[in-house]
N, C-alpha and C positions, 0 to 999 in steps of 0.2 A: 776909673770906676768910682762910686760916687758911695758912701753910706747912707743908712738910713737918716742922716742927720741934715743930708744935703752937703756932706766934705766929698771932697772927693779924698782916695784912698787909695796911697801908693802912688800915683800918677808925680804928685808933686815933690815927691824924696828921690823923683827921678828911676823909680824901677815901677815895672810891671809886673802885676800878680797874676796868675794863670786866668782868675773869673773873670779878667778887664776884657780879653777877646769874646767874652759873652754878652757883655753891654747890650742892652736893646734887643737881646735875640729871641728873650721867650716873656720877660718879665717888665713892667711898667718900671721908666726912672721915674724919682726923684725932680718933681718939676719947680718946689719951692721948696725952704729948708722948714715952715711948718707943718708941713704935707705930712701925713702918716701913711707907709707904706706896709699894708699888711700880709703882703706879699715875699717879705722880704727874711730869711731866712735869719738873720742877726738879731731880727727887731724883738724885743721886749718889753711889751706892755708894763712889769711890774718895774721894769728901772730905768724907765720915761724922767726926762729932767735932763738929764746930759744932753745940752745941745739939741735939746727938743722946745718947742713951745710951750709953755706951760698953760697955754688957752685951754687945752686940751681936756674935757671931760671925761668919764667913764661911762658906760650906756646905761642908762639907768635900767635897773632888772625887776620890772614889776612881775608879779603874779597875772594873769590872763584873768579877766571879766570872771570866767567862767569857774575859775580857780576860787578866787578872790570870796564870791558869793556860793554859798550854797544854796538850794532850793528848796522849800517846804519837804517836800518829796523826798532827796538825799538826807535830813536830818531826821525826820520821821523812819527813816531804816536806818539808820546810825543808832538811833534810842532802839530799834529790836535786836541789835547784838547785844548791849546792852543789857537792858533786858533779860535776853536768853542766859546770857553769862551770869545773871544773876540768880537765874534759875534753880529749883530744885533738879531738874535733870541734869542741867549738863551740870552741877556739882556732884552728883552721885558717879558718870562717868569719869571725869577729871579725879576724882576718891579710887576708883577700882582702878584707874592708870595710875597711880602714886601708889596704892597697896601692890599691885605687881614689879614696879618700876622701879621703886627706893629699893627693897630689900635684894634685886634680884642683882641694883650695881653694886650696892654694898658688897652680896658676895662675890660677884667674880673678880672686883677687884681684890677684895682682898684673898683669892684662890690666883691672882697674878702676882699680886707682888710677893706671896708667899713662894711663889717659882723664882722668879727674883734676886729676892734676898740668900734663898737657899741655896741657888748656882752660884751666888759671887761671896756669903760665910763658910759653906759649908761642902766644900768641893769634892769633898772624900764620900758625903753620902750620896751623893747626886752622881758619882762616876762609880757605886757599887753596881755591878752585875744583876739583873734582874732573871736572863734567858739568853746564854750565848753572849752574842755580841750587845744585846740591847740594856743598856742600865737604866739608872732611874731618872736620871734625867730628859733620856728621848721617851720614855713613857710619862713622864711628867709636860713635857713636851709636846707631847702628843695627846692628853688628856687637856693642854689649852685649846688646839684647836676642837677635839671632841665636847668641849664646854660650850665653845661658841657656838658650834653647829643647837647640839641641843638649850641652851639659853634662847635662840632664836626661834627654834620650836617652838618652845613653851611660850615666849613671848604671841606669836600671830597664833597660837592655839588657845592662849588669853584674849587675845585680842576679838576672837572671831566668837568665842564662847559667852564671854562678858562685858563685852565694849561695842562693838561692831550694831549692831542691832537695835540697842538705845541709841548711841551718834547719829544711824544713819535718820530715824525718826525724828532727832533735834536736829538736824541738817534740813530735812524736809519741813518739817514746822519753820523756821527760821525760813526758809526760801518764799517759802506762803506767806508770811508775815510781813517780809521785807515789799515782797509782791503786792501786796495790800496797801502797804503804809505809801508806796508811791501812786498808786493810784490804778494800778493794773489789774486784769479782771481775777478775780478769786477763786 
């Protein structure tokens, strides 16, 4: 059996490796030793050199024509995001998302880590008896998951109240705008 090098392998130290009875059965050999077989389950582009040819380039990776150029069109909507971003509305929506949004992590995280810290300092209050079997911990516990339900509430009940409605109109304005700047009917 022959390596990607053009050696052959095994053959000549006098033993046979299992792959040698495969030779030629599914896979292209090795016709010269500067031949690149990329076919070949060994071979390694990044540590080429060993007994390879050093002829041997890399493919060069341009960008496509299409890529490379953009068209009056594509850059005339590129400047209405732009634009739009710069806007007084979507600032006012991006404003009501951050007035809902900062203060709402700030507290639940810190309504978690204060579960937290309290179960791994304070193990005697968090294992008091609340009703029966239940202490303060599984109602602590269970007031995370009741947190998240309702944070997430409040959250899309914000969202559909005071966000939803101005977006969807700078969403639309922006589609018209970009539809314009390319050249498409108005």
């Amino acid at each position: 059996m022959q390596s990607s090098n053009g050696r052959a392998r095994g053959s000549e130290q006098g033993f046979e490796s299992p792959g040698d009875r495969w030779q030629g059965a599914g896979l292209a050999s090795v016709e010269a030793p500067g031949d690149v077989r990329y076919d070949d389950p060994w071979y390694d582009a990044l540590a080429s050199g060993w007994g390879e040819s050093g002829t041997m380039s890399p493919p060069a990776t341009e960008a496509p024509a299409a890529r490379r150029r953009r068209t009056d069109g594509a850059d005339a909507a590129a400047l209405v995001y732009v634009e739009v971003q710069r806007s007084e509305a979507f600032q006012e929506v991006r404003s009501r998302y951050r007035r809902f949004v900062v203060p709402a992590v700030i507290g639940f995280f810190l309504w978690y880590v204060t579960y937290v810290v309290a179960a791994t300092t304070a193990p005697a209050v968090m294992a008091r008896p609340v009703w029966g079997a239940v202490n303060v911990a599984l109602v602590a516990g269970l007031g995370q998951f009741l947190s998240t339900f309702l944070l997430t509430w409040a959250y899309s009940r914000h969202a559909r109240l005071r966000r939803d409605r101005a977006a969807l109109e700078l969403r639309w304005d922006t589609q018209e705008l970009t539809r314009e700047a390319r050249g498409g009917a108005a």
